[in-house]
C-alpha positions in Angstrom: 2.1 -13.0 29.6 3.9 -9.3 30.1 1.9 -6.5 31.2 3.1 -4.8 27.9 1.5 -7.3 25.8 -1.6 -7.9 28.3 -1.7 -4.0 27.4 -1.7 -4.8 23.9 -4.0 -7.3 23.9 -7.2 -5.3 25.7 -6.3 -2.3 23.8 -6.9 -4.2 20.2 -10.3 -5.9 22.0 -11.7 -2.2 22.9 -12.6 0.0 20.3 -11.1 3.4 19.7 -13.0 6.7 20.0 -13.8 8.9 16.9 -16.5 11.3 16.5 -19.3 10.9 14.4 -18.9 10.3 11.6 -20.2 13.3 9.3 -22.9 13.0 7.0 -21.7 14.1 3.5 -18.6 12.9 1.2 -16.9 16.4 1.7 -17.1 16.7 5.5 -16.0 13.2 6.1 -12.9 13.5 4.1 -11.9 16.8 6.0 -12.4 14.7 9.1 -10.3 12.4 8.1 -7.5 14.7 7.3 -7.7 16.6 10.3 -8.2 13.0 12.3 -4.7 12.1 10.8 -3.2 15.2 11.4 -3.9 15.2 15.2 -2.7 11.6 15.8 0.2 12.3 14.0 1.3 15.6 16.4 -0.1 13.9 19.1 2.4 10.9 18.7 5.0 13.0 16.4 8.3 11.6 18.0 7.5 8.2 17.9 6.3 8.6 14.5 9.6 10.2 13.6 11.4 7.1 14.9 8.8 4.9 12.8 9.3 7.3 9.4 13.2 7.6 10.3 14.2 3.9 10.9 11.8 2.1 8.7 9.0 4.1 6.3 12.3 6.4 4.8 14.9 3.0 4.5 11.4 1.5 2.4 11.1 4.6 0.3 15.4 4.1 -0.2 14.7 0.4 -1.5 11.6 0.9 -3.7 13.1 3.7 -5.2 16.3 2.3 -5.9 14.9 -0.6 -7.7 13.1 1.6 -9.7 16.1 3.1 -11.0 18.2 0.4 -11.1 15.4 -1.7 -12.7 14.8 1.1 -15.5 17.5 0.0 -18.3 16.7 -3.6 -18.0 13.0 -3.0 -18.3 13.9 -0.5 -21.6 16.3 -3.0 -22.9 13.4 -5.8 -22.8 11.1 -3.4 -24.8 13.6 -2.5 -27.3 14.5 -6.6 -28.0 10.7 -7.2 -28.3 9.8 -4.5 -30.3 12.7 -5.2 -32.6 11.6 -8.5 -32.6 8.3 -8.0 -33.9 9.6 -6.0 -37.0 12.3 -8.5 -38.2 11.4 -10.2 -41.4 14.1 -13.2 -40.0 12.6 -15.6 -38.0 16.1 -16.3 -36.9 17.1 -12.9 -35.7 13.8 -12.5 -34.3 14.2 -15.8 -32.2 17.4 -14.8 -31.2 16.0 -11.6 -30.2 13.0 -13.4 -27.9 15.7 -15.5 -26.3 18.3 -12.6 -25.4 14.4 -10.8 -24.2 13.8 -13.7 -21.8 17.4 -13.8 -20.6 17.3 -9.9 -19.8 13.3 -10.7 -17.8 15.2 -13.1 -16.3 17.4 -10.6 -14.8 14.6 -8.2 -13.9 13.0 -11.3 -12.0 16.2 -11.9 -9.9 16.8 -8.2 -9.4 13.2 -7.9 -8.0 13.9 -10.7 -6.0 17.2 -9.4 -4.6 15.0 -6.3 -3.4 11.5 -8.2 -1.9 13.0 -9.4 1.0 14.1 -6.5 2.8 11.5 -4.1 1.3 9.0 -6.9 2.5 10.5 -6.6 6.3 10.7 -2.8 6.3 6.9 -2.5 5.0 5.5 -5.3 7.4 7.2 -3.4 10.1 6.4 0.0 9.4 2.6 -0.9 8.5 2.2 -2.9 12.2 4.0 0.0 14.1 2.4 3.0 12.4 -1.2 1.5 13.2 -0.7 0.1 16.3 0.2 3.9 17.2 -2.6 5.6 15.3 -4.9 2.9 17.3 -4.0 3.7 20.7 -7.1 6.6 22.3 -6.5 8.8 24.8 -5.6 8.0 27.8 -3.6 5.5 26.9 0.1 6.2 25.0 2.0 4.5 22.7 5.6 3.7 23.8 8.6 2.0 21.7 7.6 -1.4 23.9 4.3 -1.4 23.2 4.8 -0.6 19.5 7.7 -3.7 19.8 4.9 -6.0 21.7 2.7 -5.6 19.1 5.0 -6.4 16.1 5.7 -9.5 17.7 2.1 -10.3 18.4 0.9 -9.6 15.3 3.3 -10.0 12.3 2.9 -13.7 11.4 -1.2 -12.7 11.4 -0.3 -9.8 8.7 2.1 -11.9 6.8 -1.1 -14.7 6.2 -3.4 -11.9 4.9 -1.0 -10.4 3.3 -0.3 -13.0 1.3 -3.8 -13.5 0.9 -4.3 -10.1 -0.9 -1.2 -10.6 -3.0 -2.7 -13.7 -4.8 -6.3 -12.3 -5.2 -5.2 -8.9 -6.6 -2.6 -10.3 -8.8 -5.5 -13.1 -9.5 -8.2 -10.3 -10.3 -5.4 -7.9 -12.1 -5.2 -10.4 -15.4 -8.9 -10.2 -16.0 -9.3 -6.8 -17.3 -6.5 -7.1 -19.4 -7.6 -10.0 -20.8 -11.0 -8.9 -21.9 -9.3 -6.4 -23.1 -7.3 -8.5 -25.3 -10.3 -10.1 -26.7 -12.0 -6.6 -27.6 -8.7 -5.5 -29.3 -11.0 -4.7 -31.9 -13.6 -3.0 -30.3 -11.7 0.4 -28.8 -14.4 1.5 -26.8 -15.1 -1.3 -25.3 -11.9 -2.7 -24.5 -11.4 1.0 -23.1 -14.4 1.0 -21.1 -13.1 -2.4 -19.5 -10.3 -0.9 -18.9 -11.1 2.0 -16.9 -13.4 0.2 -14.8 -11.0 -2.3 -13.9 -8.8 0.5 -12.9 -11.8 1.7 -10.6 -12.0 -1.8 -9.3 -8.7 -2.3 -8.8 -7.9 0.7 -6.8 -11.4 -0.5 -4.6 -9.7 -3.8 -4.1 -7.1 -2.0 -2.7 -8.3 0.3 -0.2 -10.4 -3.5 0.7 -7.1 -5.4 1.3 -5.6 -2.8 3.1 -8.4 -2.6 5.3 -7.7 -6.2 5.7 -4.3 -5.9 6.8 -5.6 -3.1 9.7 -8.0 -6.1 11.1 -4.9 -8.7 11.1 -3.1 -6.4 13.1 -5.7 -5.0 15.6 -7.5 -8.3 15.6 -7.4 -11.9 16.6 -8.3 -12.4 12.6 -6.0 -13.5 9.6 -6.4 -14.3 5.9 -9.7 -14.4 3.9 -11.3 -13.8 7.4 -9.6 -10.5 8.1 -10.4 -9.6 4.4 -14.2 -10.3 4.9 -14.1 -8.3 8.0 -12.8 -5.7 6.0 -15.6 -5.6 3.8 -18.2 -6.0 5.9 -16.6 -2.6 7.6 -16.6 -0.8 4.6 -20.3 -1.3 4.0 -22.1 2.2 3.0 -18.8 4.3 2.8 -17.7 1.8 -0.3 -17.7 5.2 -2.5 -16.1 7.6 0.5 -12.9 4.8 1.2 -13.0 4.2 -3.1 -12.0 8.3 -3.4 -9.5 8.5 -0.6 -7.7 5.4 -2.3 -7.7 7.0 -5.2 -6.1 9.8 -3.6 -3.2 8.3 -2.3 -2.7 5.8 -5.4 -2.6 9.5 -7.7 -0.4 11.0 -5.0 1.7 7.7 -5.1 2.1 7.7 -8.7 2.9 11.3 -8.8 5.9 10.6 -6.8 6.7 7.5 -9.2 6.5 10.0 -11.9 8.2 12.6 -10.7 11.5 10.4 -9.6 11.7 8.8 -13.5 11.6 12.4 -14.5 14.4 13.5 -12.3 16.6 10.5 -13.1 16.4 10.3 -16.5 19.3 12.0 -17.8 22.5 11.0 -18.9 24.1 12.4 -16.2 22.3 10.5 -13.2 22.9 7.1 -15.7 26.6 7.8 -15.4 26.7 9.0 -12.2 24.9 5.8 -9.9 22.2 5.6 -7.5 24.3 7.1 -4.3 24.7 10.0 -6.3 21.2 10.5 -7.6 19.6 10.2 -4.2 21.9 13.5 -3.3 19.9 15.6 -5.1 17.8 17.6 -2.9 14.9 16.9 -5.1 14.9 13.3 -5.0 15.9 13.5 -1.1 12.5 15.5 -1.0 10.6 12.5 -2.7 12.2 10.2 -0.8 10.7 11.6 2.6 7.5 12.4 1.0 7.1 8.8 0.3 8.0 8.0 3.8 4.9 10.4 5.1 2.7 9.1 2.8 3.5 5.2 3.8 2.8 6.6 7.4 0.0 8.6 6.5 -1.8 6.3 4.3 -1.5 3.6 7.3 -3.2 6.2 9.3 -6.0 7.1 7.5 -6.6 3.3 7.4 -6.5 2.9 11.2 -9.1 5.9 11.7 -12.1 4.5 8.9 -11.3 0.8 10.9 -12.2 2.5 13.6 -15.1 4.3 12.9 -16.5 1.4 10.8 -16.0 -0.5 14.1 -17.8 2.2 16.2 -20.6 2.2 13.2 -21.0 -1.8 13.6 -21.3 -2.0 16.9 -23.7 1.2 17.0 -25.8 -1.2 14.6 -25.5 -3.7 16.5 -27.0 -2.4 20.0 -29.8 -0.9 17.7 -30.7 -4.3 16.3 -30.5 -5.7 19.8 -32.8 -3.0 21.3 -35.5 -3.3 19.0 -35.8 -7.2 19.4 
């Protein structure tokens, strides 16, 4: 084994240093913003590399699916809307069938676009905490970041497939009580927003996950349970600052359909839409908030690590 990986190795087995954590809701979400902010200066030209060679080419491919994906998913609406109002049940089944044929273009358009938005993610989510995980005095350096890639990405890729099938498992259930209740508009409402709550909880847990995969010897369900079992009394506190970053996320979404929703960008092609200084401004904000969100995730593993263990030796003493 190199030195660089040996390196790697006791680093993920020793726990970080972070303060205390504060005591009320407010202060600890301050902490974490000014946490992020100093590991990011701290570490800024490596980070620069990480945002300029992998977070910004992600942002690039997920936004360029979006609007490339946008007439086809328009298109589908408009076939099974029109559909639905036809008095012809031959029109209408010729409608459905050109429908499928169109989803079935979305699907393979999607798929043209997972593989290397899949690579750029799992590499720029291993680097970016590896870095925010390294405490004084050690450094991060472009080997050790490229050490722990390799040690870690077939780990991340397991639980990461894990979280995709129990998200996308728990993501039909609210809609289909709601669908049941259909009748009932308050209630299927109130089942809605709650699984919206939940949903964005489930999130903030999986990505927790992924943090232990990489910083651990753990993978899968087991790197999920750790997860949870670090989250334990700041449930609510990592609930709001997932919240935060799926708003700022969606924002972004937003803002980028806005901007591209003319006539002109439709004529014009992707190359020329991501000219714009506005979208070019999206674009790298996205690529921050990739980094920044992978961040913030690193720092609560780490305190909820410190927290455990502090727990721990407490249990230990008294018996």
């Amino acid at each position: 084994m190199s030195d660089t990986e040996s390196e790697i190795r006791d680093h993920n087995q020793q726990q970080n240093k972070p303060t205390k954590p504060p005591s009320s809701s407010s202060s600890i979400v301050l902490a974490l913003f000014s946490g992020s902010l100093r590991i990011l200066f701290q570490n800024k030209h490596i980070f620069f590399s990480i945002l300029l060679f992998l977070a910004l080419p992600l942002s690039f491919l997920l936004f360029s699916l979006s609007y490339t994906s946008r007439p086809l998913k328009r298109h589908i609406l408009h076939l099974e809307s029109a559909a639905l109002l036809t008095a012809s049940n031959f029109e209408s089944g010729h409608l459905l069938k050109e429908s499928r044929e169109e989803s079935i273009s979305l699907l393979r358009l999607k798929l043209l676009y997972s593989f290397p938005s899949s690579v750029f993610s799992l590499l720029s989510f291993i680097s970016a905490v590896h870095v925010a995980s390294v405490s004084p005095p050690h450094r991060p350096s472009f080997l050790s970041t490229a050490a722990a890639i390799r040690l870690a990405w077939k780990r991340v890729v397991v639980t990461s497939l894990c979280s995709y099938s129990l998200f996308f498992l728990y993501i039909q259930f609210p809609q289909l009580f709601a669908a049941v209740l259909r009748n009932y508009p308050r209630a299927s409402l109130l089942i809605l927003v709650a699984g919206s709550g939940l949903e964005v909880y489930l999130m903030g847990l999986l990505g927790l996950g992924l943090v232990v995969s990489t910083l651990e010897e753990k993978f899968g369900w087991e790197a999920i349970r750790i997860g949870s079992v670090l989250m334990a009394g700041r449930k609510f506190y990592w609930w709001f600052v997932t919240c935060m970053l799926v708003g700022v996320s969606g924002w972004i979404g937003n803002r980028f359909e806005k901007l591209t929703d003319g006539d002109d960008y439709v004529m014009s092609g992707v190359w020329t839409v991501f000219m714009g200084w506005k979208t070019a401004a999206l674009l790298w904000f996205y690529g921050v908030l990739v980094i920044w969100s992978c961040i913030a995730t690193t720092i609560f593993y780490s305190d909820g690590k410190k927290g455990l263990n502090t727990r721990s030796n407490d249990t230990d003493c008294t018996e």
